[in-house]
N, CA and C of each residue as an Amber inpcrd file, in Angstrom:
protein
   618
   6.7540000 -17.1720000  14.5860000   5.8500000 -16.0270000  14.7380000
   4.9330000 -16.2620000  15.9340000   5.1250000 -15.5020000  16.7310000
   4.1030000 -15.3830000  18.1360000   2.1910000 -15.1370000  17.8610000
   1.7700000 -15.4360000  18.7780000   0.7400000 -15.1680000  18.7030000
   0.0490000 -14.0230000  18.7150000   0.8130000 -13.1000000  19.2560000
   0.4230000 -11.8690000  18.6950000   0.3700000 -11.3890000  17.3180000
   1.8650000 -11.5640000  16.6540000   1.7030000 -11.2020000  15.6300000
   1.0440000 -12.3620000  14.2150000   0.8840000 -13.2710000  14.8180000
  -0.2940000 -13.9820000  13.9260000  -1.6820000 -13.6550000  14.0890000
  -2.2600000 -13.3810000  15.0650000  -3.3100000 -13.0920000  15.3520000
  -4.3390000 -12.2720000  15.8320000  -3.4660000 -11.0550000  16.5050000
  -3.7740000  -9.8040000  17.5040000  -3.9620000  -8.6690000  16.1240000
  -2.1630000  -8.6650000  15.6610000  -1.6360000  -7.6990000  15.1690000
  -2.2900000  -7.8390000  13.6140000  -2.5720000  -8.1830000  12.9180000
  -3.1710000  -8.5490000  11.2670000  -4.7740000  -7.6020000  11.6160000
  -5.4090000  -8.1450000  12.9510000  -6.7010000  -7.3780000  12.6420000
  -6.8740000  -6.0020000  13.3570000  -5.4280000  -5.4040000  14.5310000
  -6.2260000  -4.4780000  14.5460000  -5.4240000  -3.9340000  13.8680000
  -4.4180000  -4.1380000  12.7400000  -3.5720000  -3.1360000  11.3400000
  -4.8660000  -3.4010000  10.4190000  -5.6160000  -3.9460000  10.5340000
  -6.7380000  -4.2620000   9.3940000  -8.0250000  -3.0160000  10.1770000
  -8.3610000  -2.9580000  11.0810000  -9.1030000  -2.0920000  12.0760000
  -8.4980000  -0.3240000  11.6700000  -7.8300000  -0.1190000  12.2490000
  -7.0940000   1.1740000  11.9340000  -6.9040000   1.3220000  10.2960000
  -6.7920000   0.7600000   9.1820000  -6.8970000   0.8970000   8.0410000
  -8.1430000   1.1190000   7.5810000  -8.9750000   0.5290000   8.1580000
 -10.4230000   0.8650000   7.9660000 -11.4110000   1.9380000   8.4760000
 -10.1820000   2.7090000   9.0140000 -11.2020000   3.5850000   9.2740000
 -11.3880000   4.9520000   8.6580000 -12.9110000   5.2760000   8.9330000
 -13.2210000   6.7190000   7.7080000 -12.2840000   7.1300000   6.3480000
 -11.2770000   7.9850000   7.7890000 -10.4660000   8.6730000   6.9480000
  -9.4260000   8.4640000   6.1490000  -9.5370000   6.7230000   6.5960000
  -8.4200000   6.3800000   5.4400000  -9.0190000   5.3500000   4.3210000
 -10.4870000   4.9950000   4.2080000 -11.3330000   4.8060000   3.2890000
 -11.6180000   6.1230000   2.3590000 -11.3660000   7.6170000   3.5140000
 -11.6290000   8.4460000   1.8520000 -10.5040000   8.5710000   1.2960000
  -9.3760000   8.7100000   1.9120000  -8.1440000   8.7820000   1.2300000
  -8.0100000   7.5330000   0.0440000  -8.3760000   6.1650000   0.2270000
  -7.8740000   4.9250000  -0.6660000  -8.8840000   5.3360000  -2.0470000
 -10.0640000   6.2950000  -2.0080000 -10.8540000   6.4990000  -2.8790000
 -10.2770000   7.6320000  -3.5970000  -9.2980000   8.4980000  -3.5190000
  -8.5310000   8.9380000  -4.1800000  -7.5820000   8.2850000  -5.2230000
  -7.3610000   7.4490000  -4.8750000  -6.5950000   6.8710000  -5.9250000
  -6.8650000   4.8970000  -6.6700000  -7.6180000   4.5430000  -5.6050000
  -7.8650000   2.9950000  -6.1920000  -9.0360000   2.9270000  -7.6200000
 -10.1900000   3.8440000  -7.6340000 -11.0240000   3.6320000  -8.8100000
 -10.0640000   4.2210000 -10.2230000  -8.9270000   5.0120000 -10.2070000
  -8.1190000   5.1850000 -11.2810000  -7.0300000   3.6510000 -12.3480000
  -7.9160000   2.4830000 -11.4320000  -7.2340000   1.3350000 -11.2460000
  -7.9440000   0.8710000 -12.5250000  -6.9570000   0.1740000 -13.5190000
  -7.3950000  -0.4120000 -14.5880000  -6.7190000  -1.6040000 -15.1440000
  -7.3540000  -2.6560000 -16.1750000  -6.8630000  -3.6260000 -16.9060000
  -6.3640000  -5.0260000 -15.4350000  -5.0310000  -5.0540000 -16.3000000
  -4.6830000  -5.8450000 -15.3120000  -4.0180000  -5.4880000 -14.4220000
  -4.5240000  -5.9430000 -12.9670000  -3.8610000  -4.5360000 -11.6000000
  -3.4390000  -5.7790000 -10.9490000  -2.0820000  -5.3120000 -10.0070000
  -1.4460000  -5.8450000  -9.0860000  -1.6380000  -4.5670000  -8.3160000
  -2.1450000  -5.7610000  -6.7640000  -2.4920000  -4.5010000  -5.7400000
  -1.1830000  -5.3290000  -4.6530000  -0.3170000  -4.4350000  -4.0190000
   0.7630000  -4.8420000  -3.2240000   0.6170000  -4.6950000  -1.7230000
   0.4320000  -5.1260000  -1.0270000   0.3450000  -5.3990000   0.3020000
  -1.6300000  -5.4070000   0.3270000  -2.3630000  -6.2750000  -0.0370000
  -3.5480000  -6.4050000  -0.5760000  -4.2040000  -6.0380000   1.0560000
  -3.9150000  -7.0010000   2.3100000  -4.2700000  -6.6830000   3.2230000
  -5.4690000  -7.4840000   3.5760000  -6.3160000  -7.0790000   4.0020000
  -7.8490000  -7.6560000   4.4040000  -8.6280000  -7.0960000   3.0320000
  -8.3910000  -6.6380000   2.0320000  -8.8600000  -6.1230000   0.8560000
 -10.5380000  -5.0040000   1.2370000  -9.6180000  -4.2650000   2.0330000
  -9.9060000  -2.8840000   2.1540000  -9.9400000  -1.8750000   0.6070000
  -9.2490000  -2.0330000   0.1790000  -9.4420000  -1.6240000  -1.4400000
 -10.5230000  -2.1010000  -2.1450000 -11.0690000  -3.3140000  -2.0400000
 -11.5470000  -3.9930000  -3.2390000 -13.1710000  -3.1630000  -3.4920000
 -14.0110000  -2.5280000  -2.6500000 -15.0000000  -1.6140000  -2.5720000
 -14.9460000  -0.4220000  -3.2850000 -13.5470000   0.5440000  -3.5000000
 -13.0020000   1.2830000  -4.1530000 -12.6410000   1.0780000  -5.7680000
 -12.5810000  -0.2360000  -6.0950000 -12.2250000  -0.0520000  -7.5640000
 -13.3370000   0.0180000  -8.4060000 -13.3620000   0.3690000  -9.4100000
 -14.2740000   0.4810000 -10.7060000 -14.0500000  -0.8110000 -11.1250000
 -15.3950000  -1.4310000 -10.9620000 -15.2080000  -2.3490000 -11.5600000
 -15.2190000  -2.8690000 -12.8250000 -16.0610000  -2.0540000 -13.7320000
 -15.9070000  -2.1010000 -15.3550000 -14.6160000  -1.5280000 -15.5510000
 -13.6440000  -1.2470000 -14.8330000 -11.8780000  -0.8820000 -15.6540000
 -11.2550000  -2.4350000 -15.1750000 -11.3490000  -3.2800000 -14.4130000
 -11.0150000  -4.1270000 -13.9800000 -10.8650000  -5.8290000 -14.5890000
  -9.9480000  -6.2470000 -15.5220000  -9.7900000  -7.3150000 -16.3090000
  -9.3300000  -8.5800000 -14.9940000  -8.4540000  -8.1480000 -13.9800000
  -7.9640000  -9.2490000 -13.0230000  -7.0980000  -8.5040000 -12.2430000
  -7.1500000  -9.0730000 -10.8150000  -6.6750000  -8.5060000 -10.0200000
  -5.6550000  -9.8510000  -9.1600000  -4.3290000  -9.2200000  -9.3230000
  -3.0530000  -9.8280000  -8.5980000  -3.2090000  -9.7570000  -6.9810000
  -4.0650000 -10.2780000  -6.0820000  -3.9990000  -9.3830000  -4.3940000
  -2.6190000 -10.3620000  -3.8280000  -1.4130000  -9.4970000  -3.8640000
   0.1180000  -9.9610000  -3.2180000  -0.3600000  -9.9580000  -1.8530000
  -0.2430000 -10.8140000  -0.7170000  -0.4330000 -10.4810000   0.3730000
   0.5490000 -11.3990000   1.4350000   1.2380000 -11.3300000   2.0160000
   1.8440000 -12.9490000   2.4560000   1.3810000 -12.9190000   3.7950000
   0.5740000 -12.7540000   4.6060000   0.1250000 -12.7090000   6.0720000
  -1.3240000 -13.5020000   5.8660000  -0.7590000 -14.7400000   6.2460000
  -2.6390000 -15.8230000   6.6130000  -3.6870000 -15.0120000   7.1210000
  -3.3490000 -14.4830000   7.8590000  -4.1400000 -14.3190000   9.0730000
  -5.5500000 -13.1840000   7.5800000  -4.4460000 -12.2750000   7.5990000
  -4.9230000 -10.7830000   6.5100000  -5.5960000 -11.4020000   5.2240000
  -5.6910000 -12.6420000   4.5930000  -6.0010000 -13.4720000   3.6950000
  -6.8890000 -14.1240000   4.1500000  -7.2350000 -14.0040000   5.6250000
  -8.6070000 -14.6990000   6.1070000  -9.3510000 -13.7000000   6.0220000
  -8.6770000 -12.7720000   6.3400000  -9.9340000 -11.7690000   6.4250000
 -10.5510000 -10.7870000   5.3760000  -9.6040000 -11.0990000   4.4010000
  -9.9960000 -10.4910000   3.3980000 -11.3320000 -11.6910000   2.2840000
 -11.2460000 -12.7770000   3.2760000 -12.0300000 -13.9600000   2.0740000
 -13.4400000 -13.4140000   1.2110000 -14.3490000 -12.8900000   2.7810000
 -15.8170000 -12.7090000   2.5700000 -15.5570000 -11.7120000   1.1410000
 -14.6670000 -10.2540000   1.4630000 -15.1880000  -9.1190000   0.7580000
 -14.2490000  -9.7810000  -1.2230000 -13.2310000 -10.7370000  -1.0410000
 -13.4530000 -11.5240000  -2.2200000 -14.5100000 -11.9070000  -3.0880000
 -15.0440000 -12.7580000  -2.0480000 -16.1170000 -13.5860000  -2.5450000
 -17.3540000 -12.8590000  -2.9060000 -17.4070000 -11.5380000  -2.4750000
 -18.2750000 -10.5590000  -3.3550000 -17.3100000  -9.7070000  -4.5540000
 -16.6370000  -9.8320000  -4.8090000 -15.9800000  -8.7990000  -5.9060000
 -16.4870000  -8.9900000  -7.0420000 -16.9990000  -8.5080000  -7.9000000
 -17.1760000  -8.7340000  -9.5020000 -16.3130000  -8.6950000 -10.6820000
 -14.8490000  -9.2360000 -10.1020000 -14.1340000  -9.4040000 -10.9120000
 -12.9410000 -10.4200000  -9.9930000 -12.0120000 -11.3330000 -10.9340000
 -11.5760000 -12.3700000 -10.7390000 -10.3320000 -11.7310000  -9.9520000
 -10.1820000 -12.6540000  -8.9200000  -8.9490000 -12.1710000  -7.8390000
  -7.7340000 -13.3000000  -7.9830000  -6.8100000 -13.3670000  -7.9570000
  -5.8450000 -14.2540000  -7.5840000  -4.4760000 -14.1190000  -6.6610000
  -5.3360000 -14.5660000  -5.6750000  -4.4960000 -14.4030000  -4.0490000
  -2.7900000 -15.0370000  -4.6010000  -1.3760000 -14.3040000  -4.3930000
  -0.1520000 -14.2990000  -4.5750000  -0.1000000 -14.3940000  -2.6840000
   0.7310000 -15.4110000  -2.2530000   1.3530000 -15.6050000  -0.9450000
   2.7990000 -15.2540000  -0.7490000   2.9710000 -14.1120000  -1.0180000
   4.4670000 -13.6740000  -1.1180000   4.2990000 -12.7450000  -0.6360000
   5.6380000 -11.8440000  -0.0350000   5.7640000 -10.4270000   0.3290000
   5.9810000  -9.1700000  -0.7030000   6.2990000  -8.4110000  -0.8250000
   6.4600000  -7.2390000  -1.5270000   7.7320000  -7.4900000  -2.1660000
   8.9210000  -7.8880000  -1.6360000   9.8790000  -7.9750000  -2.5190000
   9.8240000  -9.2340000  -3.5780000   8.7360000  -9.7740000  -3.5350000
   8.9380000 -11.1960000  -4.5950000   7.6530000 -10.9550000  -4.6290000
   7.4260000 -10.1130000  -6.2920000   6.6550000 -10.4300000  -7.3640000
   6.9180000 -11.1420000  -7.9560000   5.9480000 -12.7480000  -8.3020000
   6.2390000 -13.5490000  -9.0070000   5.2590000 -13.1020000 -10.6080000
   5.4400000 -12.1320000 -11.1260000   5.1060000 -12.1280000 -11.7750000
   5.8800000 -11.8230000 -13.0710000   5.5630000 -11.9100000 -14.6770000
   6.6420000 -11.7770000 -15.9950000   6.7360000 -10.0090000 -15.8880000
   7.8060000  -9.6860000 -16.4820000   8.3590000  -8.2190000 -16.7930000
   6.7160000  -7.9310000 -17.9020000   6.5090000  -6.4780000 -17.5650000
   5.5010000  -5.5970000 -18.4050000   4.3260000  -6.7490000 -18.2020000
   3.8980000  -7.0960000 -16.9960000   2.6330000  -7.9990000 -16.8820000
   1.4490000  -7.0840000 -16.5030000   1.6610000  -5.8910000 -15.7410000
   0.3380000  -5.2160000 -15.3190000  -0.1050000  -3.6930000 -15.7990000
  -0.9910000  -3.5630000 -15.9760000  -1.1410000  -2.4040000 -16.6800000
  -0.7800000  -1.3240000 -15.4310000  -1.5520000  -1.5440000 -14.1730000
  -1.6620000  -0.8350000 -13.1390000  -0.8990000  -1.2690000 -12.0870000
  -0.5210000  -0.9030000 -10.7470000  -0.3050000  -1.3950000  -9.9280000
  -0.7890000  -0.5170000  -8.5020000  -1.3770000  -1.2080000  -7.7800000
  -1.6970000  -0.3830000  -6.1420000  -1.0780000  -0.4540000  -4.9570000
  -0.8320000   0.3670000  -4.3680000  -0.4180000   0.4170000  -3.0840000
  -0.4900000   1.2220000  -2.5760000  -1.1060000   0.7720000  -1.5280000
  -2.2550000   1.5980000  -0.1200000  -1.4460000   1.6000000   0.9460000
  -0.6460000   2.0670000   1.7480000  -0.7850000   1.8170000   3.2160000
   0.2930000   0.6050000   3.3600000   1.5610000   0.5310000   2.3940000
   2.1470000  -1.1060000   2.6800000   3.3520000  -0.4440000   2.4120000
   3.9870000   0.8320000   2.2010000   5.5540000   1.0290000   1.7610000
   6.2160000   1.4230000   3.1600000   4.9290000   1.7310000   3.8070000
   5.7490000   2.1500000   5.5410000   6.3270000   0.2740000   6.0610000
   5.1660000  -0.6900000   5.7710000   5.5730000  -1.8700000   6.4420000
   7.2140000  -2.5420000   5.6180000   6.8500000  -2.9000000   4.0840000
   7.7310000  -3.4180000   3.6350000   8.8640000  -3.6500000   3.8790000
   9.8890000  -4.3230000   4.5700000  10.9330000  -4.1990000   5.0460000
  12.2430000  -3.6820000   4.1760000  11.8780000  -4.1000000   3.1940000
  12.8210000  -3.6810000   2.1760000  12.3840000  -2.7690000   0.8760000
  11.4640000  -1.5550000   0.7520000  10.6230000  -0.9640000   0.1130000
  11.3000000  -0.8020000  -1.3040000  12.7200000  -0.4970000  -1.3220000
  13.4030000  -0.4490000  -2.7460000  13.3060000  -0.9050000  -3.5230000
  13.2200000  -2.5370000  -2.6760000  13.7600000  -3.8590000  -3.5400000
  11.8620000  -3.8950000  -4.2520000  10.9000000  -3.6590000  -3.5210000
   9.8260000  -3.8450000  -3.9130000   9.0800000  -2.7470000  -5.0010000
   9.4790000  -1.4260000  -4.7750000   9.1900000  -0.6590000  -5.9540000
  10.3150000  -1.0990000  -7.3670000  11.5880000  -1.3740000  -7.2030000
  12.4630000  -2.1350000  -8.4020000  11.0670000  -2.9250000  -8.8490000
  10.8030000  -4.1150000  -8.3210000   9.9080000  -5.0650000  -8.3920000
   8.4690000  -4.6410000  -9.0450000   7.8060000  -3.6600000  -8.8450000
   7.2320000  -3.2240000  -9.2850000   7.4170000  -2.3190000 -10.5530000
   8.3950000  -1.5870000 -10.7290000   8.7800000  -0.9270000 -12.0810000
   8.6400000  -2.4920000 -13.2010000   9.7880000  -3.1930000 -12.8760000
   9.7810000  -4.5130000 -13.5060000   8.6170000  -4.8530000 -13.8840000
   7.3980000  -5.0650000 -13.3250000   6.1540000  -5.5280000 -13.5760000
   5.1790000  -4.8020000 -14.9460000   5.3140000  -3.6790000 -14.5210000
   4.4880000  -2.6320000 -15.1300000   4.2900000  -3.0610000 -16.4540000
   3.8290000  -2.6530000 -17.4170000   4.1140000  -2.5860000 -19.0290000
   4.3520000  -1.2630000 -19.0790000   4.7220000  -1.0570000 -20.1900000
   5.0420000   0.4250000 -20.9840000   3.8870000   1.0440000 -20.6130000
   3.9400000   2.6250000 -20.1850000   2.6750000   3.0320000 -20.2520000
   2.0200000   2.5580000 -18.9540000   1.9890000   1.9380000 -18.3330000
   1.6150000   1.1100000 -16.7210000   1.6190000   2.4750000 -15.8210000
   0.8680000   2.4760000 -15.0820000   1.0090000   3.2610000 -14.1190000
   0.8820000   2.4040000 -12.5340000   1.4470000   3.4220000 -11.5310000
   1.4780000   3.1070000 -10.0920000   0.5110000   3.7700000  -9.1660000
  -0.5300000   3.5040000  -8.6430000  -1.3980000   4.7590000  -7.8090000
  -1.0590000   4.3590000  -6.3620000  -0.8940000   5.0010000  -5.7140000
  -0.0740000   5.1850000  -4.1600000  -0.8280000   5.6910000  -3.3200000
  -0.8730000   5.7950000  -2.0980000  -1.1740000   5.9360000  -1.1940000
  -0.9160000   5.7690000   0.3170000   0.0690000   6.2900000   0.9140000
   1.0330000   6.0270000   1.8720000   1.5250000   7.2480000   2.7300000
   1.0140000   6.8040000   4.1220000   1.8520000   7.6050000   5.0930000
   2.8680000   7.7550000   5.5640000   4.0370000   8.8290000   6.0630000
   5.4010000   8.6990000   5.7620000   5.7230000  10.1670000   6.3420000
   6.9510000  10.5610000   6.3950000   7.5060000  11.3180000   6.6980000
   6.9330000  13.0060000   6.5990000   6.5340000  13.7330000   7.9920000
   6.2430000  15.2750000   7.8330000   7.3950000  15.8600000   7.5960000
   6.7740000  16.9550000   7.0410000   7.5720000  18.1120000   6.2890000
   8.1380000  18.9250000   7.5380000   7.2030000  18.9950000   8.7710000
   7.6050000  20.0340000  10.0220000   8.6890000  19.2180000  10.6770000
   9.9710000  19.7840000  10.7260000  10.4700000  19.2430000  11.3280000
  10.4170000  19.0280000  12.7880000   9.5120000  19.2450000  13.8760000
   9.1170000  18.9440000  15.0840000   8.5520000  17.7040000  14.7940000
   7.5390000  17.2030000  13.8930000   6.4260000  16.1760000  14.0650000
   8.0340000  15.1320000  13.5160000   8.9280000  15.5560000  12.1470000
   9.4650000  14.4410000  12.0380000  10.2220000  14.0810000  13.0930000
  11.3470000  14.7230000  13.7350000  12.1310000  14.2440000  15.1920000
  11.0880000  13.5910000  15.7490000   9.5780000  12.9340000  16.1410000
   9.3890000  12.5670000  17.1060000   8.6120000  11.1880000  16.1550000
   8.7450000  11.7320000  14.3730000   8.7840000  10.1420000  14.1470000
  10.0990000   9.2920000  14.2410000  11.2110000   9.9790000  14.1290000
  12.3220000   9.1880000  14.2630000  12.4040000   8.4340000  15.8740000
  12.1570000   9.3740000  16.8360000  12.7350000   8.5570000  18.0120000
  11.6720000   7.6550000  18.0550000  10.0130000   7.6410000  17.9270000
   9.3350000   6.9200000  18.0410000   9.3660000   5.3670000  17.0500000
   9.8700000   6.0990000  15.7070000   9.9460000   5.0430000  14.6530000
   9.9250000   3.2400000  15.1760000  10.7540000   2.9460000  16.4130000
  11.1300000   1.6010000  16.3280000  10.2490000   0.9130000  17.0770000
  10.0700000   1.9890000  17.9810000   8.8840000   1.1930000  19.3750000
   7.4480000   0.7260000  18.7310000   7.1050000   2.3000000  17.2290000
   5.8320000   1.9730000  16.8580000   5.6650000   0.4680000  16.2350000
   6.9450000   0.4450000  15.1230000   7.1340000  -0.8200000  14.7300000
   6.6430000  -2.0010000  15.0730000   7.2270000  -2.1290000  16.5220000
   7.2150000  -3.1210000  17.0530000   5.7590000  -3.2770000  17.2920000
   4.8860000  -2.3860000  17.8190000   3.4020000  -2.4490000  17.6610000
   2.8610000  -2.8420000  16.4380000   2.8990000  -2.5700000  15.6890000
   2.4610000  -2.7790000  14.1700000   2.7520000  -3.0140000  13.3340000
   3.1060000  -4.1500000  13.1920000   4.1850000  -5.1390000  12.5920000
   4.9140000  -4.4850000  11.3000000   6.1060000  -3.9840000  12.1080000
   7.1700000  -3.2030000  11.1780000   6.5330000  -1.6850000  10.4310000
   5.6380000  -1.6500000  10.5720000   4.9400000  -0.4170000  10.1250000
   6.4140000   0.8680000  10.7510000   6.5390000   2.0990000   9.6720000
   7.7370000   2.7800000  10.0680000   6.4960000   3.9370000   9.9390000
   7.0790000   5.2930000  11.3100000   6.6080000   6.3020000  11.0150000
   6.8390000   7.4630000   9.9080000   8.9170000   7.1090000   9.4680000
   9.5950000   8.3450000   9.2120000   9.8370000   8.2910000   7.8120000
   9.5160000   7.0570000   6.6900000   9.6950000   7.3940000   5.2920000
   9.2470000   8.1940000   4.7290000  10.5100000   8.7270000   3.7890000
  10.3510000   9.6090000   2.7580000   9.4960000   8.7700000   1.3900000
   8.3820000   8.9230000   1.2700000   7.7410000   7.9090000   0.2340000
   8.0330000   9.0120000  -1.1490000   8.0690000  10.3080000  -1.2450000
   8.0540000  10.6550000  -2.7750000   9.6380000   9.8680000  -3.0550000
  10.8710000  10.3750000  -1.7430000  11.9080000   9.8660000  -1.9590000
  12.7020000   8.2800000  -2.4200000  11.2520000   7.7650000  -1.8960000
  11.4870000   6.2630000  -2.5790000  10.9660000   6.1040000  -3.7460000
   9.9460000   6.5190000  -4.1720000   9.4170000   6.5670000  -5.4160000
  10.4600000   6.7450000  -6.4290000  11.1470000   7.9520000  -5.9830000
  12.2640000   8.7680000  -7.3970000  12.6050000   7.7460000  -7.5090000
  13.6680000   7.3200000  -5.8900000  14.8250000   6.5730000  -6.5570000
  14.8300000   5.3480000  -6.6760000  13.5540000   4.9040000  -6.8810000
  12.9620000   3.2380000  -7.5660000  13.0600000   3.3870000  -9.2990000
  13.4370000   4.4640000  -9.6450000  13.0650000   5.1650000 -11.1570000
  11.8830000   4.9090000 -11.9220000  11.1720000   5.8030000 -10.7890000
   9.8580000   6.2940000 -11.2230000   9.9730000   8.3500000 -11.5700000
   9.0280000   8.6440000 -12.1970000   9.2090000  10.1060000 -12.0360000
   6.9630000   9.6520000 -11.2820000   7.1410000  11.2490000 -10.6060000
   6.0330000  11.3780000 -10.2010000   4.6670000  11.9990000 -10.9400000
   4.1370000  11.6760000 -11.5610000   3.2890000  12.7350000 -12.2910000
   2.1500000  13.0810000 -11.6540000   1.9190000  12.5510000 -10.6150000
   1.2130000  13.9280000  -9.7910000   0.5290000  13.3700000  -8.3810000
   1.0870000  14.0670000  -7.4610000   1.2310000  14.5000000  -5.7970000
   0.7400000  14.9700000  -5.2900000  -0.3260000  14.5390000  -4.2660000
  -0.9610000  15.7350000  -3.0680000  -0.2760000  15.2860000  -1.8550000
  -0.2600000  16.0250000  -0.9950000  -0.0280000  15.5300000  -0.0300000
  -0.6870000  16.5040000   1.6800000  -0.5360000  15.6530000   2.4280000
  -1.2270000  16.6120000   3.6000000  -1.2470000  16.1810000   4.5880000
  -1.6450000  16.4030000   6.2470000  -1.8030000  15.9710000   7.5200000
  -3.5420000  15.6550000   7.1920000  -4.1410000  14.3230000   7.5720000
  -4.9900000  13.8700000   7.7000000  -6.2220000  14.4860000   8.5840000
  -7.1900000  14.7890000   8.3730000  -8.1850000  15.1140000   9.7630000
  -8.2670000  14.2470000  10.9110000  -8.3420000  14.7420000  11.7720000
  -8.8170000  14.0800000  13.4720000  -7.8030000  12.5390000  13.3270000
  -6.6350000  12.9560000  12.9680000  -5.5760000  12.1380000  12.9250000
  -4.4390000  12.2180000  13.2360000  -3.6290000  11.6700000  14.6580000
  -2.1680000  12.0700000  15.2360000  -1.0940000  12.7150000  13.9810000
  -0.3420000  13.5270000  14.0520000   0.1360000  14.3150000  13.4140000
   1.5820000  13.4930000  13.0160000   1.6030000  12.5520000  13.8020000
   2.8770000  11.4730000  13.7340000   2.5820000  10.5370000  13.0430000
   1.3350000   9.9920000  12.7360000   0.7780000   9.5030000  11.9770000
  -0.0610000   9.8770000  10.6200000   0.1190000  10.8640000  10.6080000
  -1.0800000  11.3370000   9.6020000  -0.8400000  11.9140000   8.5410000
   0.3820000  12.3730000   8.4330000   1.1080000  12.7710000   7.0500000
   1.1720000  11.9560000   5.9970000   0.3360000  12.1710000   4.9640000
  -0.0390000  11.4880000   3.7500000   0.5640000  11.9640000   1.9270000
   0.9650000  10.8180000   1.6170000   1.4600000  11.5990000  -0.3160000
   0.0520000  10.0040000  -0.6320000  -0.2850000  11.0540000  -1.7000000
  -1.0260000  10.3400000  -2.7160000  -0.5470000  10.6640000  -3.8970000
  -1.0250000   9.9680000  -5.1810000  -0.9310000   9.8310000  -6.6830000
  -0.9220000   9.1420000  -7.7160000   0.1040000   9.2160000  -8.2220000
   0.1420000   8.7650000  -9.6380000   1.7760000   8.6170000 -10.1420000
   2.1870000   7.4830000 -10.1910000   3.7990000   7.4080000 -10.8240000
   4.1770000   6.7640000 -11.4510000   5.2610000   6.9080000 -12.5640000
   4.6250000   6.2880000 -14.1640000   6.6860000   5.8680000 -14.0800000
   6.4930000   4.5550000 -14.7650000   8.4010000   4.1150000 -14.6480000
   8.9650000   4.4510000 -15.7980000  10.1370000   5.1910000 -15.1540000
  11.2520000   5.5620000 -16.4240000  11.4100000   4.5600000 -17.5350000
C-alpha cells in the first residue's frame, strides 16, 4: 500500500464524509441504533455523535484501515458507551450467527469490494427481529447523471479508495435477502449530482 493510500486518502474520505450534509443525512438513520450494534465500515467514527446513547448496550466498530482507526481514537475515547474496534473488512464479520440486534452502514457499500459477500455477512449476524439502518450513495434514477457515473465509475475509484459511483444499493439490499421496510431516497443539496444520489432506511432479513 502506497503512501497515498495509507495516508492522503483515509483523511480526506474522512473530510468529505464529514461534511454538513452528510452529517444530516447519518442523523436520519444512526440514533434508530439499538442494543447490540455492529457499525460496518466504522471509518473515523463519524457516526458515533449520532447514536442515542441510552439505546446503546456495545458497539462492534468493523473498520480494517489503520490510518481511519487513528482517527477515529479521540471521538472513541469520548463515547459513553463501550466500543470494540474489529480489524477486518466488510466481508469478514468475525462475529456468531444472530449476534446483533442492529447493524449500521453509512457511506461503506459504494467502497466494499465485494458488497454481496458483506450484506450475506451481515444478514448472518443479525438476530431474529435485527434490523439494518443504511445510508449510502449509489446509483441515479436519471439516466443522464447515471451514464456519466458509469464512464466516470473507475477513475473516481481510483481517487477514493475504491469508492464506486454507479451501485444499485436498494438492488443489493434485495438480493442479500433482505426485504426493505422503508426508503427515502433523493439528490443531496449543494452536492454534485454524480455524487449525490442517496437511499436511506431501514431493512429487516428474510
Amino acid at each position: 500500500m502506497g503512501f497515498y493510500a495509507r495516508h492522503i486518502e483515509p483523511r480526506l474520505v474522512s473530510c468529505l464524509c464529514g461534511m454538513n450534509v452528510i452529517s444530516e443525512q447519518r442523523r436520519n438513520v444512526t440514533p434508530l441504533a439499538g442494543g447490540r450494534v455492529l457499525e460496518v465500515g466504522f471509518g473515523s467514527g463519524l457516526n458515533l455523535p449520532h447514536y442515542d446513547a441510552e439505546k446503546i448496550d456495545h458497539l462492534w466498530a468493523l473498520e480494517p484501515s489503520e490510518t481511519m482507526r487513528s482517527l477515529a481514537a479521540k471521538r472513541m475515547a469520548a463515547a459513553p458507551f463501550p466500543i470494540e474496534l474489529l480489524d477486518l473488512p466488510g466481508e469478514e464479520i468475525p462475529l456468531d450467527d444472530d449476534s446483533a440486534d442492529t447493524v449500521v452502514i453509512t457511506y461503506t457499500m459504494c467502497t466494499i469490494p465485494d458488497a454481496a459477500s458483506a450484506l450475506e455477512g451481515i444478514r448472518r449476524v443479525l438476530k431474529p427481529g435485527g434490523r439494518m439502518l443504511f445510508c449510502e450513495h449509489g446509483r441515479a434514477p436519471d439516466e443522464g447523471v447515471a451514464r456519466w457515473q458509469d464512464r466516470l465509475d473507475r477513475m473516481w475509484g481510483r481517487l477514493a479508495g475504491g469508492c464506486h459511483l454507479n451501485r444499485d444499493i436498494a438492488g443489493l439490499i434485495l438480493d442479500a435477502g433482505f426485504e426493505i421496510d422503508r426508503i427515502e431516497t433523493g439528490y443531496l443539496r449543494r452536492t454534485p449530482r454524480l455524487l449525490g444520489f442517496n437511499y436511506w432506511g431501514v431493512a429487516l432479513p428474510l
